[in-house]
C-alpha positions as CSV (number, residue, x, y, z in Angstrom):
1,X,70.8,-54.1,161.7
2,X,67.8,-55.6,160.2
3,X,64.7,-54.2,160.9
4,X,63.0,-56.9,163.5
5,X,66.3,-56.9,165.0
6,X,66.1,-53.5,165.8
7,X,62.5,-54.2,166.9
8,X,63.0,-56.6,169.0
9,X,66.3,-54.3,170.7
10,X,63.7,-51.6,171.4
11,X,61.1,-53.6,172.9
12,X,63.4,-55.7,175.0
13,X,65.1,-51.6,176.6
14,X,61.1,-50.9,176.7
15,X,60.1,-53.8,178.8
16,X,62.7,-53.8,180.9
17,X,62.7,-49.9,181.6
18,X,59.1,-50.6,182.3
19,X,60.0,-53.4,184.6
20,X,62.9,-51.3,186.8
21,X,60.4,-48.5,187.2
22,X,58.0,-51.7,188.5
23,X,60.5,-52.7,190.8
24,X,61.3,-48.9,191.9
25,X,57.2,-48.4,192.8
26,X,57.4,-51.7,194.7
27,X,61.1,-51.3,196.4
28,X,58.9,-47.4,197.5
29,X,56.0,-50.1,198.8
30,X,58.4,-51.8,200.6
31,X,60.3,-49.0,202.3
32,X,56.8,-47.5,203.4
33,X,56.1,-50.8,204.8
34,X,58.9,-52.0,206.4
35,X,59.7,-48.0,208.1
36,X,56.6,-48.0,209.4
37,X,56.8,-51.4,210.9
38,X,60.2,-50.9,212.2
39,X,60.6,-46.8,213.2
40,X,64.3,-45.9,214.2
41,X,65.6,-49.3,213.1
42,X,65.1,-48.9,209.5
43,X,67.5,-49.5,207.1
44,X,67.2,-46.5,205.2
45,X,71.1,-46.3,203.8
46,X,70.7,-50.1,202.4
47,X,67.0,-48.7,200.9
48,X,68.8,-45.4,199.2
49,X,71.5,-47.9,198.0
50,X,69.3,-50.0,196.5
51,X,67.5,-47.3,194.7
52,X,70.9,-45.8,193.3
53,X,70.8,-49.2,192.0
54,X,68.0,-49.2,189.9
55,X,68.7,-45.4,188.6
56,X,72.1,-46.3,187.3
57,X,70.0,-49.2,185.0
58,X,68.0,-46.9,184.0
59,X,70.9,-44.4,182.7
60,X,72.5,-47.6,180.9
61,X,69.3,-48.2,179.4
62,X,69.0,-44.3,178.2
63,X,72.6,-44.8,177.0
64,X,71.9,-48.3,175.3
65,X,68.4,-46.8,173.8
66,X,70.9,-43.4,172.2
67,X,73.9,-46.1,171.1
68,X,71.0,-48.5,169.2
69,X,69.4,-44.9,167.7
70,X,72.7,-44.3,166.4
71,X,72.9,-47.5,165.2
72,X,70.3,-47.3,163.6
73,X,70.6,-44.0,161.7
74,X,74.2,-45.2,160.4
75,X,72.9,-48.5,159.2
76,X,70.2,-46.2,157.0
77,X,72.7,-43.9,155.9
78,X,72.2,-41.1,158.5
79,X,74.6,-39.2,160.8
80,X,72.5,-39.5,164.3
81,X,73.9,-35.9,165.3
82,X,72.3,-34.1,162.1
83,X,68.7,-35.8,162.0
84,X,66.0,-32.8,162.9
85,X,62.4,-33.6,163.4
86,X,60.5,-31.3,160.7
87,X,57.6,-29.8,162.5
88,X,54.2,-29.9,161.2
89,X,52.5,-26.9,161.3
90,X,54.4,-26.4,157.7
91,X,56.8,-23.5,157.0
């Protein structure tokens, strides 16, 4: 993968990670909202539905963000399953 490619791919998971944790704060708003307004009638199952939703985006986007790592790695000549980060207090 060329390198503004791979760029771009990161970004795009990034922004719209940051976008379906948006829309979780505001779908929280709105069930505040709404339960308050309407007590016993709420739909609370339709709420926890749509919030199962949301977190299964956000595990594709974990998985997406690993499978474009890997991609990564491979297209520089790395195994993704051996790379360590070296730590820095220097051994």
């Amino acid at each position: 993968m060329p390198g503004s490619v791979e760029s771009e791919a990161r970004k795009a998971l990034t922004r719209l990670r940051r976008a379906i944790e948006k829309g979780q704060r505001e779908l929280d708003a709105l069930s505040g909202a709404i339960r308050h307004a309407e007590g016993n009638d709420f739909p609370g199952q339709e709420y926890d539905q749509a919030r199962d939703r949301m977190n299964e985006i956000l595990e594709f986007l974990d998985e997406e963000g690993r499978r474009l790592q890997a991609k990564i790695l491979e297209a520089g000549g790395l195994e993704p399953g051996r790379v360590r980060r070296s730590s820095s207090s220097g051994g």
